[in-house]
Structure formats: C-alpha cells, structure tokens
Steps between C-alpha positions, in 0.01 A plus 500: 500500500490196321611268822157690628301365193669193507402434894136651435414261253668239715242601758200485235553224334570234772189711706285362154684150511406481883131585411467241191651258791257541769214503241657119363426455866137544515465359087694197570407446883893417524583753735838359668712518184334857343524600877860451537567642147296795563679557827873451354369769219392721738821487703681579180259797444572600868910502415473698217240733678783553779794574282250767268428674799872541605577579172209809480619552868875630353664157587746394227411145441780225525603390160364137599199648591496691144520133336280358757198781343549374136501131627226561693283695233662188222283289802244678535397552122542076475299462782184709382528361189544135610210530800287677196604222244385204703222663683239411168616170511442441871155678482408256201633192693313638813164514290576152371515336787227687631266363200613156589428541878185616407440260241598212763302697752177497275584068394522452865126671534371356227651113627353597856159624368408248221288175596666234338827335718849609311830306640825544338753289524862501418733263276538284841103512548529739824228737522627820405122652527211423636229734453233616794171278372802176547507661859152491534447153378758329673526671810877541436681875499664514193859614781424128583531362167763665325790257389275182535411285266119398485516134537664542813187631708214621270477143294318212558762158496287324231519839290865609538662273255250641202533837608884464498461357129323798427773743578754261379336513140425929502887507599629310236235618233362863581171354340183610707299258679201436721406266740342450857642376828382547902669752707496404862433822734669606830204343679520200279185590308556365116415731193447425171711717293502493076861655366558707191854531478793701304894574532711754510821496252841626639745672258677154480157405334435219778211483692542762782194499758202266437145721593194270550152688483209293730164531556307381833318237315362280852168658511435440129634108480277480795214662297558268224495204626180554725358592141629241378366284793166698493448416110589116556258543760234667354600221159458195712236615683288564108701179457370236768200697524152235508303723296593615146621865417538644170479860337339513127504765282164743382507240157508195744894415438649367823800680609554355808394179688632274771571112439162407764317662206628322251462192658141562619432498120686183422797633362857448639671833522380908404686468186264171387200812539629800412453527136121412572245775527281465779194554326569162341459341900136602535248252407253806528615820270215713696696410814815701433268760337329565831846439677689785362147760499528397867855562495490854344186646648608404891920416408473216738323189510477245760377130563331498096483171361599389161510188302851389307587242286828278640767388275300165474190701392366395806299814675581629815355788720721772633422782729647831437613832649698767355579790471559840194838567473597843360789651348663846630293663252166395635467276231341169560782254427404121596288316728671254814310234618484192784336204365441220712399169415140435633396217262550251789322747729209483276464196479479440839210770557338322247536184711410640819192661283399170410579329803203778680308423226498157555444579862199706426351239318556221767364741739225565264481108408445426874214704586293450165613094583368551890136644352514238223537239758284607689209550199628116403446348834142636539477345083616217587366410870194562346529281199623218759207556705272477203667205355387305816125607486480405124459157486475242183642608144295798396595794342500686830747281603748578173472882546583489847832273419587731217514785784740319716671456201568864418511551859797285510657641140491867668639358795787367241531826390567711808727253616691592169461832606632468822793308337580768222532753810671311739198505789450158447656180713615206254284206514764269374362133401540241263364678170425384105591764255314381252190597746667782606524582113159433357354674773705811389456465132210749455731781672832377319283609183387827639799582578668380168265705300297373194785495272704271667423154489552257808611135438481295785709154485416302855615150612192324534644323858687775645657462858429714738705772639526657860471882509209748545263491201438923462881559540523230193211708336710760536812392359270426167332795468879703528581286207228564344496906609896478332392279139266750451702797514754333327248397205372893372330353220383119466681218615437178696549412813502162663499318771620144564527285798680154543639218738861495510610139648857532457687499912775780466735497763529790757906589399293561164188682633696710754423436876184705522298236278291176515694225341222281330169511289419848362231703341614710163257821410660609212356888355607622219381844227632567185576861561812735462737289726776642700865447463732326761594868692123575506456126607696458790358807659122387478473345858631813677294740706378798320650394129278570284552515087177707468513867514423732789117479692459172284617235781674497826806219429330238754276298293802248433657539825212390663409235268870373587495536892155311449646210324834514744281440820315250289818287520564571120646705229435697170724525199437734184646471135423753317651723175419809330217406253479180563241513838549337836464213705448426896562191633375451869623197669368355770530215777147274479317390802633185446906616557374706804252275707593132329200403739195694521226467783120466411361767681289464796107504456317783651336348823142638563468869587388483873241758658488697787317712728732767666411860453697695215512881514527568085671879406444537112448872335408269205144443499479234270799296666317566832231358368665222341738424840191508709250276330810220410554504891170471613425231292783310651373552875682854600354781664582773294522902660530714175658868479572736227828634671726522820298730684158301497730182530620683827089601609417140440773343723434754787145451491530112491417259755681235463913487354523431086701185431678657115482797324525515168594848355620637191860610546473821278167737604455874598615676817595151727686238280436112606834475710403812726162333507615172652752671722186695638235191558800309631481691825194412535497122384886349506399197378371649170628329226474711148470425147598779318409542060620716236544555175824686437798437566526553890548118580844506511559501914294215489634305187794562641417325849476822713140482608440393876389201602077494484545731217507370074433660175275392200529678182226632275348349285392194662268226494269452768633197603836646490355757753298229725833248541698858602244576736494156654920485470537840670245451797647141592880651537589592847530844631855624628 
C-alpha cells in the first residue's frame, strides 16, 4: 500500500508541476523551454501512472521499479515546488517587461505624434532615432537614417563644422544648449531649424545619447524679416517722405514726428523739436482752437491752413490733414497729421494774383487811355484850330494856348498810364531829368504825402540822357512809392541829380555798359532801412518787405530792368535805422551819340484834292478829321460806322483814293473794313487812328504797303502831313 501512495502522489504532483509549466508558457511567452519541461514531467507522470496500474492490477513491482516510485515522487515533489517557486518571479519579470514595452510603445507615440523634430544620436553621433515630424520635414524614412550621422546628408557644408562643435561640446559637458542650423531636405529644399538640446548619462556617468529638440522655424525667419523689411519700409518711407508727419498728444506734446518735419521748421533732427509743444508754433492761438473743434466734432481734417512760427521766428504757412486716433477703449488718444509746406505756394498765388491784377488794370488802363485819347484829340485839334483863327496877343489868344497846354499835360499823363501798364511803346530819345523832374514834382508831393518833405538838389547844366521820358517817370515815382512806405511818420526825401565826368573803363563797368560821361540821380529817405539779407533781395521779382495786399514785389524790379535797358545800373546802401539811398547811373547823350544831328525842319504841309472816305463813331473827332481835311483841299465822305462806310462806297460813283478809319468801332473793326472796300478799290491806300494800344502790327512794321497808323492825340498838322505821306506811297 504505501508503493501505491508513493506512485499516486508521483502521478499528482508532477500532473501539478506539468500544469505550473505550461502556464510559465503562456505568462512568460517562452514556450520551448516550459514546453519541453512540461513534456519530460509529464512523461515521468506517465511512468509512474504505468507501474501504479500494474501494481493495482496484482503485478508485483520489480524492486528497481519500487525505488524508481520514491525517486520519482522525490522528483516530482521538487518539481512542483520548483515550477511553483519561480513561476511569481517569471510572472513579475513578464509584467516588467511588459510596462517597459508599453512604456517604449507609448515614447514611440508620443515622439511620432508631437510637432517639434526629436533626433537622437549616439556617443559616435549616428542617429539612433529620428522621430516621424523629422520624416515629414526632410523627406527621409527614419529606416533610411538610422546609423548616420547628420552632417553627412541632412547639413549644409558651411554649417557642418558648427554643428559638429555643438555635439562635440554636449559630449564632453552634458550642459544643455541651443542653437540654429539649416537642414537640407530629400528634395534639396533648406529648413530653418532652432535646437534645444539635452543628454542622456550612461551608468559610467558619460554622456550616452545626445537628443536635440527642433522647431520648423523657416516660415517664421521668413515672417520676420519681411516685418522687419516692411517696418524699414514703412520707416523710410515716413523717413524720405516730402511732406512732414507727426502724431501729438490731446495736451499738444509731440510723440512722434519724422525728420522732413523737423526740418520744415528749421530745426535739424525730431529730437531738436520734441520737447516743444506745438501750441508754441502757431502765430494764431484761435487757429489750433478751431483746429482741434474741427478735429473732434468730424475726427478728420483735411487741406486746413495754419500759420507757424520757424526756428528763425520767421512765419510759415502749412496745410494740414489728420486724422483722431483712438485707443482700444474708444478713448480719444492723439491726433496724426500731414503738414506740408505751402509758404512758397502762397506766395506764388499771391504773385500770380498780382500779376492779373496788374493785367486788369492795363486792360483797364488801355481802354479808359483809348477814350481819353480820343476826348484829347478832339481838345486839342480844336485848340490848334482855334489858335490859328486868333490872331495878335489878346487874351483869346492866351486861353486858347493854355488849352493846348493841358491838352498836351493829359496827353503826358496817359502816356504814363500806358507806361505803368505796359500798353505803351517806348519813345526812347535824348531826355533831361531835371525836366523830366520838375515836371513831376507836383505828383512826387502827392504821392509823398504832406508830412514828408521833398528836397530837390539839380545840376544846373545837366547832360542829357537817352531813354523814354514816362519809363524814367516811372522809375521816380517807384522810388518815391518805396520812401514813402518806408518813412510811416515824417522824414525827408530827396532828390539829387549830377554830371559824372570821370571815363570808367568797360573791364570796370562790366560789358553791358557805356564807357564815358554819365548822369548820377541819386534818391535817398531817411526811413527804417533794410539790412544787407533784406538788401540784396530788393531787385527780385515779387520781393516785397511789406506785408500781404500792400505791394506786388515789382516796383524795384521794374525800376531795375528800366535802368538795365537804359544802358545803366542802380546800387542801394542802406541799414536798419539809418534810411536808404539809390544811386541811378547812367550813360549821357554825349557817351552814346558823341555827334548829334540838328534835326530836319518841317517842310510845308502840302494839300490835296483826292476823295477820303472818313469812318469815326466819334463825333467830335469826325468833326475835327473832316473840317482839318477840307481845309487842306480833300474831299471828305463821312460815316459813323462800317456799315454806312459800306452804303457810301456802294452807292459811289467814282473809286475813294484813302480811307481813314478808326481801328477799334462796333460790329466791323477798321481792318475788316479795308479788306472789304479793297475789293472794290485795290488801289486804296488807308490811314488807320486809335487811341489804345492796338498799334502794335503796325509799330512793329506789319502793316501793308498803302496802309500807316497815326496815334491819338494828334495835331492837325500831324494828321494833314499823314494824310499827304500815306496817299503819295504806292499801292502793292
């Protein structure tokens, strides 16, 4: 019985070893060893199974077999309890490495799933890993790169030795580092990549594996530096920009300006300005008042004008626009302006201003000059024609000489007219100033005012001069126009002329003037002066030291050109408080025609008989023209305008030898006139008259031959000799 106990737990136990086997199998996965273990145990449990059933069968057993039972159960029992010992250990080493795999497993995910570019490299810098967003970036499977180092494909050449230096110093000192380098993709594409990297210790306590960190930085480098490129843009554009920009706070404090501002206002650089509150720049307070109600009420303003004061204190006139510019909050913040520099602009509307209305009064000039003409030749004709029927020294006789006389002195004074405005045709000739002055004495003191007094210091023998006598009157009365101004309260003013005998040579003069005798007219006032900046501007177009609507800047200009085509030159000394003198110099007859010719005498006017057809809307000059004709032998047709000349010339027998027209009258003018009677008659000769300023063609030597001009006013002998002149010219 106990062989049978002895064989039965045989049986059992190495049945439990075999079961703790084949479960190592499925705990440990190792199923080749626990297999063959399992098997061997079960063989042993299949022995011992054999020789139990024999034995319960009535078989004696062998005595081997009897040991063979308590070796087998001696087995069995170590078996179980070795299979049952170790199986807790290979469970808990079967869980262990089951956390690790799925530790590693979870790394791996987290490597393949996160953004930024991991690489690991070894001691020998060989990529040990390379994570899935390196794949994506470089176009490389990470199979592909495994066991190479970087700067052997993924490195630009001028980057490699750095990067190596970088690895170099993490191996040797395990300190973390950053820095940036190029990686050069599969399709040769470069990326921008910025490194964060760390080590990994070994249990030697070197540096085992080296893991660098990236991030895809291309796209923000390139965002940068067009930024970057956009602000030094957007800077130089503020910069170089004409006009001035600049950004001032609610209180007026500038917080931001470009240098065009800056220098607009004289001063070299923003930072010369910025301490300065803005308010101080306006010469008008109100202005910026109204300015920033504008501002507010519409938070834009655009094209307002404004008046600042320059670094020099000189004033200057800016136009604005702007803007409100408001914080997050809603909050008006500041105000940010263009200004642009329209004191030059200004001035030059005020030029052209004056320029149109200078042109309105020459226009004006020349038509009240053509009526006064023609009101002074009908004077003046008449008081000719009088003077001939008074005979003998009566008092008849004086009145009718004192109206040729003003006759003539209005005629004086719309030829100064027509000078002033530039409608007028120089009558250049040898002139005395002193005449020239005296006869302008009563208007020098009108002009001057009562409480300036006029000194007047004349050579008693003064040469003459050649030039026109008005323009002369004109350069006077500029001077004169100027002292006054110049002399608010009393003063004097005075007027000197002299001979000047010295010869200057013409490397002295300069090659534009007369060497020789010369003709001083010295002017001088004893008013505020001018200093030498304000001096050597005075003979420039449009300068003007008076303030705005109180002159147009060509009084001295014109006074200069004047004495220039005069063949001489002005000179000014002047200083603040001390007044200011002109000195006009200016080649005599003498230097200029050494030899002068006695003019001819006036031969007898001759008479004539031919028939003149006489077109005057003027009824007195008709009058006048008609009767000084007739009395000289013509046959005089007289018509009011074109249309009766026209009826008469139809209606005529016989052809009309001149006609003698106005050049100015309603509907037909005198040229359309004579075009029309010239298909009638083409041996017409015509005399036209006028008394504005439409002479030029013919001044000028454009009228056709059998054609000539006389202008109003004249004297009726001046009309008879014109008549005769024209009518004995041949016909083209």
């Amino acid at each position: 019985m106990g062989v049978v106990w002895i064989l039965s737990a045989s049986v059992l136990l190495s049945v439990v070893a075999a079961f703790f086997a084949l479960r190592l199998i499925f705990v440990t996965k190792v199923r080749g060893a626990w297999g063959l273990l399992a098997a061997a145990i079960l063989l042993m449990a299949a022995h011992a199974s054999t020789s139990l059933t024999g034995l319960l069968g009535g078989h004696e057993l062998h005595p081997t077999d009897r040991v063979l039972a308590v070796v087998y159960l001696g087995i069995a029992a170590l078996m179980m309890l070795g299979v049952w010992g170790v199986q807790p250990v290979f469970v808990s080493m079967e869980g262990s490495a089951r956390a690790l795999r799925e530790e590693r497993n979870m790394l791996t995910a987290i490597l393949d799933t996160v953004g930024a570019l991991v690489v690991v490299l070894d001691r020998e810098a060989r990529i040990v890993r390379f994570n899935r967003a390196c794949e994506e970036a470089t176009g490389y499977r990470a199979d592909d790169v495994i066991g190479r180092r970087l700067w052997d494909f993924l490195l630009l050449p001028d980057e490699a030795d750095s990067v190596r230096e970088v690895f170099s110093a993490l191996r040797e000192s395990a300190i973390p580092s950053t820095h940036e380098n190029h990686w050069v993709a599969r399709n040769g594409e470069k990326r921008l990549i910025s490194w964060s990297n760390t080590v990994l210790l070994g249990e030697d306590g070197g540096v085992e594996f080296v893991i660098g960190t990236g991030l895809d930085i291309t796209d923000r480098k390139y965002m940068q530096r067009a930024l970057a490129e956009s602000l030094e843009n957007y800077q130089s554009l503020v910069e170089n920009a004409t006009i001035g920009i600049y950004r001032t706070s609610l209180e007026g404090r500038f917080l931001q300006m470009n240098t065009a501002f800056a220098r607009m206002l004289g001063y070299e650089s923003p930072e010369e300005l910025s301490d300065i509150n803005i308010a101080s720049l306006y010469v008008d307070t109100e202005e910026r008042q109204q300015l920033i109600e504008t501002l507010r009420g519409s938070d834009r303003i655009e094209g307002v004008e404004v008046r600042w004061w320059r670094k020099d204190r000189t004033m200057a006139t800016f136009r604005l626009t702007g803007r409100c510019i408001y914080a997050e909050s809603g909050k008006l913040e500041s105000f940010e302006v263009f200004a642009e520099d329209v004191t030059e602009q200004k001035r030059l509307e005020q030029e052209l201003m004056a320029a149109m209305r200078m042109e309105a009064v020459a226009r004006l000039t020349g038509a009240i000059a053509h009526d006064f003409n023609n009101l002074l030749t009908v004077i003046g004709g008449n008081a000719a024609l009088l003077d001939q029927m008074t005979a003998g020294d009566t008092p008849a006789k004086t009145h009718v000489i004192r109206i040729g006389q003003a006759a003539d002195h209005a005629r004086a004074l719309v030829r100064q007219l027509l000078a002033f405005s530039r409608k007028r045709e120089p009558d250049t000739r040898a002139v005395n100033l002193n005449a020239v002055l005296r006869e302008m004495e009563p208007m020098i003191r009108w002009v001057l005012g009562p409480d300036i007094e006029l000194l007047t210091k004349l050579e008693p023998d003064l040469w003459e001069v050649r030039g026109d006598p008005v323009k002369f009157q004109q350069v006077i009365m500029n001077l004169a126009v100027n002292a006054r101004d110049a002399m608010p309260g009393r003063g004097t003013f005075t007027i000197e002329t002299r001979n000047v005998a010295l010869v200057e040579s013409l490397d002295r003069l300069g090659p534009e003037m007369i060497p020789g005798p010369r003709v001083l007219l010295t002017v001088t006032d004893t008013g505020c002066g001018m200093d030498e900046e304000t001096v050597d501007q005075i003979f420039e177009p449009f300068f003007s030291t008076k303030g705005p609507d109180k002159g147009t800047g060509l009084g001295l200009w014109t006074t200069h050109e004047i004495v220039k085509q005069s063949g001489g030159r002005i000179s000014v000394r002047s200083e603040p408080g001390k007044g200011t003198t002109f000195e006009i110099d200016l080649p005599s007859v003498v230097a200029i025609e050494p030899e002068r010719e006695t003019p001819p005498r006036q031969e007898p006017i001759a008479r004539g008989s031919e028939r003149v057809l006489l077109v005057e809307d003027e009824e007195g000059i008709r009058t006048l023209v008609s009767e000084v004709l007739e009395s000289h032998g013509y046959s005089v047709l007289e018509a009011e305008d074109s249309g009766k000349a026209l009826a008469i010339a139809k209606s005529h027998p016989e052809p009309i030898d001149l006609l003698l027209t106005d050049l100015v009258m309603p509907v037909l003018g005198g040229r359309d006139l004579a075009m029309h009677l010239r298909s009638l008659w083409p041996s017409l000769r015509v005399l036209y008259i006028s008394g504005g300023p439409e002479n030029a063609a013919f001044l000028d030597g454009q009228g056709r031959a059998g054609e000539s001009f006389l202008l109003k006013p004249f004297q009726p002998g001046d009309l008879a000799r014109k008549v005769r002149e024209v009518l004995d010219q041949p016909v083209s």
